[in-house]
C-alpha positions as CSV (number, residue, x, y, z in Angstrom):
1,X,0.0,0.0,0.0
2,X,1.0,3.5,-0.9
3,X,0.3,6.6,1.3
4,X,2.2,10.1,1.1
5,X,3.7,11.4,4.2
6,X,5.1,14.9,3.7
7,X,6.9,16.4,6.7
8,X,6.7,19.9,8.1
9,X,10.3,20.2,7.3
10,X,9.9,19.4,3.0
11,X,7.3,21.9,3.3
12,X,9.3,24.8,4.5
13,X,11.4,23.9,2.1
14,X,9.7,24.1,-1.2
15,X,8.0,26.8,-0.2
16,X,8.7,30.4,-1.5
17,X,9.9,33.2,1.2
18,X,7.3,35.3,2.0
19,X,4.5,33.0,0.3
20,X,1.3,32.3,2.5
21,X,0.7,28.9,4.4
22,X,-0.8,26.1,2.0
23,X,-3.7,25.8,4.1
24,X,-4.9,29.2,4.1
25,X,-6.6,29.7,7.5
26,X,-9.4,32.4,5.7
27,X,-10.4,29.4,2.9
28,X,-10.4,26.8,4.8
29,X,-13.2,29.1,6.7
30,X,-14.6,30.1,3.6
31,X,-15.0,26.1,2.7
32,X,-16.8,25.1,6.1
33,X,-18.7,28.4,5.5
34,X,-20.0,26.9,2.3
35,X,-20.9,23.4,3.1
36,X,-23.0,24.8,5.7
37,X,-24.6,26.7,3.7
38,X,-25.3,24.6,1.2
39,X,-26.5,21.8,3.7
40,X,-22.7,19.5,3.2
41,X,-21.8,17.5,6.3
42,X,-18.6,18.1,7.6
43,X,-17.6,14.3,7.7
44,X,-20.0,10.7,6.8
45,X,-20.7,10.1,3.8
46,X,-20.8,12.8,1.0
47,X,-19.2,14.8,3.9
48,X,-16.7,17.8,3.1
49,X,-13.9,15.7,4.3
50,X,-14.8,13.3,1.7
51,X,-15.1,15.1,-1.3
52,X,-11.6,16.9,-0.2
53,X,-10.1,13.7,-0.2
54,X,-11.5,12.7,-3.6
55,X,-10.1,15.9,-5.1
56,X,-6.6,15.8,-3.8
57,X,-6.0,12.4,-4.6
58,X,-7.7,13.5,-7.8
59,X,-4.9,16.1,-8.4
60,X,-2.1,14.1,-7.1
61,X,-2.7,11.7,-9.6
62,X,-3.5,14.2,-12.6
63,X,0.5,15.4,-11.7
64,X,1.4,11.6,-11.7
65,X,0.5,11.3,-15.4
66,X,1.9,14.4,-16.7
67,X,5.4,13.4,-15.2
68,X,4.6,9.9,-16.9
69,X,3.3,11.3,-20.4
70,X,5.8,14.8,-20.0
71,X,2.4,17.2,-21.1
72,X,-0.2,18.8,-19.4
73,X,-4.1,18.3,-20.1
74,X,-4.8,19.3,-23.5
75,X,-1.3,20.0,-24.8
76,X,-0.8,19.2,-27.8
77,X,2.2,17.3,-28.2
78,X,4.2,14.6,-30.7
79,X,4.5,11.8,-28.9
80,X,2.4,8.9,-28.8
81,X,1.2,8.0,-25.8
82,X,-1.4,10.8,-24.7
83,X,-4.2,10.4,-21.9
84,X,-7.2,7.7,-22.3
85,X,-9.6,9.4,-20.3
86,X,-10.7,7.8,-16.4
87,X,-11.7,4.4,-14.5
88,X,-13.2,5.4,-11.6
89,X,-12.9,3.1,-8.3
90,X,-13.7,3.4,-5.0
91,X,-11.0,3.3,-1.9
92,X,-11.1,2.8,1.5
93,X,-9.7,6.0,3.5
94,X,-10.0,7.3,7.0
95,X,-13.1,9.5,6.2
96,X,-15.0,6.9,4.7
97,X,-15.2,5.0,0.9
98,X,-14.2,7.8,-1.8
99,X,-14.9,7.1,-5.2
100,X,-11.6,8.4,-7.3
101,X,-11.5,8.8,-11.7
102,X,-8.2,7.4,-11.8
103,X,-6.9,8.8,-15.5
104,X,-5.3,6.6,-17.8
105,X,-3.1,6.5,-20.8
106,X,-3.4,4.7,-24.0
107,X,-0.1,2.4,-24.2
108,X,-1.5,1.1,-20.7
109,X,2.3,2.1,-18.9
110,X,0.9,4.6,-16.9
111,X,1.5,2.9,-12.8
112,X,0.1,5.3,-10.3
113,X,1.8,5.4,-6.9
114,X,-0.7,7.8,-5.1
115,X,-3.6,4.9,-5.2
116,X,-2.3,1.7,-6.9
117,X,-3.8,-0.6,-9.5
118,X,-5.9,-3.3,-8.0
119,X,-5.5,-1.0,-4.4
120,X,-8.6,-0.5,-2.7
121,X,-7.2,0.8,0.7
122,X,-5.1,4.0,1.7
123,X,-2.4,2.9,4.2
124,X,-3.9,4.7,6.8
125,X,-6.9,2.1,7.0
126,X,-4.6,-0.8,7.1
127,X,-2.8,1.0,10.2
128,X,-6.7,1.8,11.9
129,X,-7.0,-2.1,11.7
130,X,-3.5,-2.9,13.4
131,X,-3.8,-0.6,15.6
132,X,-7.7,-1.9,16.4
133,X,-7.0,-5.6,16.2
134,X,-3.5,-5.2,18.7
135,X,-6.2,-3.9,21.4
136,X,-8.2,-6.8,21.9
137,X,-10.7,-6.1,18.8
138,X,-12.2,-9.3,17.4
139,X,-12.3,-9.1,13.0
140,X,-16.1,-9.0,13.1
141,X,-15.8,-6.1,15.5
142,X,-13.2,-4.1,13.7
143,X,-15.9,-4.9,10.9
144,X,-18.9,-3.2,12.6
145,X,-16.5,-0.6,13.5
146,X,-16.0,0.6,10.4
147,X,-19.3,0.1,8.9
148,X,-20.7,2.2,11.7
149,X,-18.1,5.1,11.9
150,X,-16.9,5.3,8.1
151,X,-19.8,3.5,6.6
152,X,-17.3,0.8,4.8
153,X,-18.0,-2.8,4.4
154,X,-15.1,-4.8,5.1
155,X,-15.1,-8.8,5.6
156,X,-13.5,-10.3,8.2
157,X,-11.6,-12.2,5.5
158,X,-10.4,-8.7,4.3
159,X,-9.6,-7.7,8.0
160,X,-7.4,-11.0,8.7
161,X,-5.3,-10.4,5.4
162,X,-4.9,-7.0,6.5
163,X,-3.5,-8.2,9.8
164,X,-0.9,-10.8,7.8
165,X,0.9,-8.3,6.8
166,X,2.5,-8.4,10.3
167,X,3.9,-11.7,10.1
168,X,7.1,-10.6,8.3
169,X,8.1,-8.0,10.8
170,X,7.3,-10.5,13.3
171,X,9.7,-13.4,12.2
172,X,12.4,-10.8,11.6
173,X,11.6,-9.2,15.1
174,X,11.8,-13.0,16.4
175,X,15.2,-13.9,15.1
176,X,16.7,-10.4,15.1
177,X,20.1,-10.1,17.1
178,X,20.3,-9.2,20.6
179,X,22.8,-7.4,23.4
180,X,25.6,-9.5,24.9
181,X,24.6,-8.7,28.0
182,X,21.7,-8.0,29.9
183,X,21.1,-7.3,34.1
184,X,18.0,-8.7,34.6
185,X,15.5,-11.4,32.8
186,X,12.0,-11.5,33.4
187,X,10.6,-14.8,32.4
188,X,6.8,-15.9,32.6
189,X,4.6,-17.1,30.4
190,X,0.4,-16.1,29.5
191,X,-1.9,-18.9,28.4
192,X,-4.2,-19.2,25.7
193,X,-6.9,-21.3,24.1
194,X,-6.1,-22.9,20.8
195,X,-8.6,-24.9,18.6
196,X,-6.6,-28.4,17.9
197,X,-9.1,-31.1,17.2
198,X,-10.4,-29.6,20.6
199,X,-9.8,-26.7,22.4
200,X,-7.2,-26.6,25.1
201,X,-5.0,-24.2,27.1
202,X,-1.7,-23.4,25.4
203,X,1.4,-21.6,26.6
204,X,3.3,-18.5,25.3
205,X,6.4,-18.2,26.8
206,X,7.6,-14.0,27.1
207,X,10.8,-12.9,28.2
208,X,11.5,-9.6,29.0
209,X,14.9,-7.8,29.6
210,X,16.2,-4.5,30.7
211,X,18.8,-3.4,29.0
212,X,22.2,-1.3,30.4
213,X,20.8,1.6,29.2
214,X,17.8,0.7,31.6
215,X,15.4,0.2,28.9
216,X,12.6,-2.5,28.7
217,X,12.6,-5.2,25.5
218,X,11.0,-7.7,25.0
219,X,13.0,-10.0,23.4
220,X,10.6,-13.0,22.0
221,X,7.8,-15.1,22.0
222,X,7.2,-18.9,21.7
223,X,4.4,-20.9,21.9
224,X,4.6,-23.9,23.9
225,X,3.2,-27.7,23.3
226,X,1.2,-28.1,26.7
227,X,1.6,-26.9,29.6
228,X,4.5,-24.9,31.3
229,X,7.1,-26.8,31.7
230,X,11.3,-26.3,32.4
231,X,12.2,-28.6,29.4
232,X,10.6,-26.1,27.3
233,X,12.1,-22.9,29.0
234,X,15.4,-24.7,28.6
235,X,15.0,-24.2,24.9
236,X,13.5,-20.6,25.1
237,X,16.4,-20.1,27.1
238,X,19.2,-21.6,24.5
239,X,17.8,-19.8,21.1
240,X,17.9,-16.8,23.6
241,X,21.6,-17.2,24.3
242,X,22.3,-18.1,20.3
243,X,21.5,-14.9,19.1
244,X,24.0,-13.3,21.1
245,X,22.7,-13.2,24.8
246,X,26.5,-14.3,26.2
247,X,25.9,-13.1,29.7
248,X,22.8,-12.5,32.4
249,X,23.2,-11.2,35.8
250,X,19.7,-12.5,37.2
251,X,16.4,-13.8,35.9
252,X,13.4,-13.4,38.0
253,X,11.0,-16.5,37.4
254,X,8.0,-18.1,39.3
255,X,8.8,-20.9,41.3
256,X,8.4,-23.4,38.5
257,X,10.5,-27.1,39.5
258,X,13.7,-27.8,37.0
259,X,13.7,-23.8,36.3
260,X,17.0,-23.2,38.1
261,X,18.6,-25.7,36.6
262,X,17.5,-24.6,32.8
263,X,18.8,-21.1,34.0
264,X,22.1,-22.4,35.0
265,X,22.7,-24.8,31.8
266,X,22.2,-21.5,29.7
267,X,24.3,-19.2,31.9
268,X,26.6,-20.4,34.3
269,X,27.3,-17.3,36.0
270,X,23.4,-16.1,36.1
271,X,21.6,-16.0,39.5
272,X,17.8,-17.0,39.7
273,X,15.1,-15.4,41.7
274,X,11.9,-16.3,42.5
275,X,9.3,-14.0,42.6
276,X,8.4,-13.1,46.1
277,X,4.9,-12.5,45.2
278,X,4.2,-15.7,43.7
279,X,5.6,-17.8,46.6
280,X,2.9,-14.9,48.8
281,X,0.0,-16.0,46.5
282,X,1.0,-19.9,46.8
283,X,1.0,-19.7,50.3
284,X,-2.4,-18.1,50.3
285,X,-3.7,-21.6,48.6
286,X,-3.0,-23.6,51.6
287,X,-4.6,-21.2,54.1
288,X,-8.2,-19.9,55.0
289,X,-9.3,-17.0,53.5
290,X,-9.8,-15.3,57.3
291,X,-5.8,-15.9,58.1
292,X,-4.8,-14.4,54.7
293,X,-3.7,-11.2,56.1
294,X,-2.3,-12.9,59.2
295,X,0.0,-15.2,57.6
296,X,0.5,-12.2,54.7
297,X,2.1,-10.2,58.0
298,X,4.0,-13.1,59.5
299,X,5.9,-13.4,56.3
300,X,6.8,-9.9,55.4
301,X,9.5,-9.8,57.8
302,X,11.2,-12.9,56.3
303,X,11.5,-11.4,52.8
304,X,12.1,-7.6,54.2
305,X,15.3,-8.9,56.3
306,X,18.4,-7.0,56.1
307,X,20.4,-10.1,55.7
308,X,19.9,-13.8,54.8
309,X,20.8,-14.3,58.4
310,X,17.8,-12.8,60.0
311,X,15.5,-14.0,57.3
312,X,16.6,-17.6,58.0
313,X,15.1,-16.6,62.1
314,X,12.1,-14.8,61.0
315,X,11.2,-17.8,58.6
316,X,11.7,-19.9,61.9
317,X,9.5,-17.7,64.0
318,X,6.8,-18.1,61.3
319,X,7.5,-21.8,61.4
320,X,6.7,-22.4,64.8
321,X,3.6,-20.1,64.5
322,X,2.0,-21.5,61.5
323,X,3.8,-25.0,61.2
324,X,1.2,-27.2,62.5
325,X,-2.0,-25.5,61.2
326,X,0.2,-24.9,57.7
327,X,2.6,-27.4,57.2
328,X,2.2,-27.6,53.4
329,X,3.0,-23.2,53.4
330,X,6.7,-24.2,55.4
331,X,7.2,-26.7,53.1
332,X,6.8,-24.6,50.1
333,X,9.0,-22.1,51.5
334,X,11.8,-24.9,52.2
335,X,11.7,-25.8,48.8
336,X,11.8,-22.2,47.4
337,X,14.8,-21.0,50.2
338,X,17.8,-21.4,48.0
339,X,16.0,-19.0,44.7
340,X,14.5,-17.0,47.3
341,X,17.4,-15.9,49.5
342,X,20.0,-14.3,46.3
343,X,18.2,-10.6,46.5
344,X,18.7,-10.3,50.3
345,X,22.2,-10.2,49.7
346,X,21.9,-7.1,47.3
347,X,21.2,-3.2,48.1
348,X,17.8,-1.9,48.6
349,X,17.5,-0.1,45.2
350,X,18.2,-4.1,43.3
351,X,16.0,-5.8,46.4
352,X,13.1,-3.5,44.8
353,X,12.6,-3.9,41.3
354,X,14.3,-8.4,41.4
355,X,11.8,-9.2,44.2
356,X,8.9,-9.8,41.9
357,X,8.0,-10.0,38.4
358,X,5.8,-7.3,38.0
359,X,7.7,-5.8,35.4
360,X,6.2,-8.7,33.1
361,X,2.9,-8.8,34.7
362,X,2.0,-5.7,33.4
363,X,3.0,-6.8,29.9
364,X,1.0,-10.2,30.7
365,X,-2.0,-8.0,31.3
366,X,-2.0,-6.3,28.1
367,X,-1.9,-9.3,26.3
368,X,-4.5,-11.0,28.1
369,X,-6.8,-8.2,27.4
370,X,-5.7,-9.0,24.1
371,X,-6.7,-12.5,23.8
372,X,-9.7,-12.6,25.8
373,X,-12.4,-11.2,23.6
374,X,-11.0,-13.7,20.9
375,X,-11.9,-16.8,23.2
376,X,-9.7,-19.3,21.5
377,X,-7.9,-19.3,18.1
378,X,-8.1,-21.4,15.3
379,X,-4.4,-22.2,15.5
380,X,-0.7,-21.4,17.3
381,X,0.1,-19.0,14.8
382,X,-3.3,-16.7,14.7
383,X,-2.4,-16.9,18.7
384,X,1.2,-16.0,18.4
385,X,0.0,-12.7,16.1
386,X,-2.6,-11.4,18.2
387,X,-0.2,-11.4,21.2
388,X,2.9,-9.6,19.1
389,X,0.8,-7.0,18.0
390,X,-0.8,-6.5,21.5
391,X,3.1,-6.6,22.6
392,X,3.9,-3.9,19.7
393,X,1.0,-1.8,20.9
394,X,2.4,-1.2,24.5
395,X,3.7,1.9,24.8
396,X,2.6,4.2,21.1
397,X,4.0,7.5,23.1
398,X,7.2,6.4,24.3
399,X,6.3,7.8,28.0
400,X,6.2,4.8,29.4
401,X,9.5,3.6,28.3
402,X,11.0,7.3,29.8
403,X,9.0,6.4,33.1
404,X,10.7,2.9,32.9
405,X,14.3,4.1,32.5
406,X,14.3,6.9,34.9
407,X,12.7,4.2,37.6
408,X,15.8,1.3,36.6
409,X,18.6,4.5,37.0
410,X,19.4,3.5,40.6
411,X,19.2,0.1,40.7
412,X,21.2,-0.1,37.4
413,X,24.3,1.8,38.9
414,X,24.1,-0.8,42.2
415,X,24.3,-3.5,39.9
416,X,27.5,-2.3,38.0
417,X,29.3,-1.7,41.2
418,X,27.3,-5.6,42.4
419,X,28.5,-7.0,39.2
420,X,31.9,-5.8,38.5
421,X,32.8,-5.5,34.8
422,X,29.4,-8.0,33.6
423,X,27.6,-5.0,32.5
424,X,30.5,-2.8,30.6
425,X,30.9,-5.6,28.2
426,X,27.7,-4.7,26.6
427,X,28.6,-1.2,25.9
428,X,31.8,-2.3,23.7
């Protein structure tokens, strides 16, 4: 698809010194003026909007065919090819269908660029839909939506070619190289429903890193055979490492079982952390819903120690409180001591942001929202594309990735001095 972007900067440019603004402040008044007056909506169909649109892509392509030809209208001229009067068509645009005379020339070798042969959408529609479909839209409502708002009738069939187009930029964001080095890895993974034979939950595994620079990226996402499991992880974990990831100073995981040990076949060197608030939320499952807050205030002085030390009495003090009516909540804790204990070793500002994966739930969210209102999917790869473009959707104003780095600054400069010469190897 073809659309013509022309920057504030081109303009200034071209334009003669002292000549007036292209869009005239006093006619653009004079041509609401008019279409009130003569009864013209501003926008819908037959709107003013419309019919400006159908005149400037009118004259933009008039100026295509003179370059082509090298006359204007009319001119007489000796070479062959001359103009071959119109086709008209109709095209899909932001304010609505526009029906366009597209001129024509009689050796046939006139190609417009403005609106293409065989075209039938302007770019911007295509983008409306990616942008529509990334927030949760199903195709039959991004259909309604644009019947109802632009009065356009586009299939669903229409509306899932449209979102195609993303596949390619996803398989090259998939594969594409990544730093040598990276302080943290968030690793979880959101399910969804996929129709195989029957439906059934399936995983999609996420990682998420932050970068020296303090930046958040995303760096992948796989779709898994069943459900969770290390084995899998083990080989997110390897094509992660083969396209370039040499070194990681922690990754924050749940407390999955054979986790660790994927972690440390990857990278040696790397220290794992379980979440703090998924080993809170397990331990919640083997308690009453009335001793919740009890048992949520005996354990915040175990993972707010000072040192591993203290931690290591608190957890007894809670054992002796809780042990008998909650055995199965110390035993969980027993299991998850030695990937619970590495951040109590680290300064306050790292003990803050490693301590839970949070910085992936909120990713998580967004694609959940995403997948929802579809239900289930008709297979892994419709699934995999509705949570890349909810994933590409995240942050359209870039404020959130200035909030994220400014937040990372002063746990980033603990964990140069923590690890000592890791982190400069990236920024060689």
């Amino acid at each position: 698809m073809t659309d013509v972007i022309v920057s504030a900067e081109a303009v200034e440019e071209v334009k003669p010194a002292g000549a007036p603004d292209t869009l005239d402040d006093q006619l653009i008044s004079q041509l609401v003026d008019r279409a009130k007056a003569d009864g013209i909506k501003l926008t819908g169909q037959g709107g003013l909007l419309q019919q400006l649109t159908k005149k400037i892509l009118e004259s933009a392509l008039e100026g295509e065919i003179t370059d082509h030809l090298g006359h204007d209208k009319h001119e007489k001229t000796t070479s062959g090819n001359t103009r071959n009067g119109t086709r008209s068509k109709t095209v899909l645009t932001e304010v609505g269908p526009v029906a366009v005379d597209v001129p024509r020339d009689r050796e046939g070798s006139f190609e417009p660029q403005i609106v293409k042969k065989r075209q039938r959408r302007l770019t911007g529609v295509d983008e409306m839909v990616l942008s529509l479909s990334a927030r949760g839209l199903t195709h039959g409502e991004i259909s309604a939506h644009l019947a109802e708002v632009y009065g356009a009738e586009v299939s669903k069939t229409t509306i899932s070619t449209i979102t195609d187009k993303v596949l390619d930029g996803m398989h090259e964001w998939q594969n594409r190289p990544l730093d040598s080095v990276y302080p943290v890895l968030f690793i979880d993974c959101v399910h969804v429903k996929l129709r195989d034979g029957q439906v059934a939950n399936r995983p999609i595994y996420v990682v998420l890193a932050v970068t020296v620079e303090g930046t958040r990226e995303i760096l992948g996402l796989w779709a898994g055979d069943g459900g969770e499991g290390a084995k899998y992880w083990l080989q997110v974990l390897t094509e992660i490492k083969n396209r370039g990831v040499g070194d990681v100073c922690m990754v924050v995981c749940d407390g999955l079982k054979g986790l660790p040990d994927a972690i440390a076949t990857a990278w040696p060197q790397a220290i794992t952390q379980t979440c703090v608030v998924h080993l809170l939320r397990a331990s919640f499952r083997y308690a009453a819903r009335q001793d919740w807050d009890k048992i949520s205030n005996a354990l915040k002085p175990v993972y707010t120690a000072p040192t591993q030390d203290v931690a290591e009495e608190r957890f007894l003090e809670f054992c002796e409180a809780w042990g008998k009516k909650y055995p199965a909540i110390v035993r969980l804790w027993e299991n998850a001591w030695a990937e619970f204990v590495p951040f109590l070793q680290f300064d306050s500002e790292i003990r803050r942001v490693v301590c839970t994966t949070n910085a992936i739930e909120s990713v998580n969210a967004r694609i959940r929202k995403a997948v929802r209102s579809r239900g289930h999917f008709p297979n892994e790869q419709a699934a995999i594309k509705c949570v890349y473009m909810a994933v590409m959707s995240l942050d359209p104003t870039g404020q959130g990735r200035k909030r994220w780095s400014q937040r990372w600054k002063a746990a980033l400069n603990a964990f140069e001095i923590t690890f000592d010469g890791r982190l400069s190897a990236a920024r060689r």
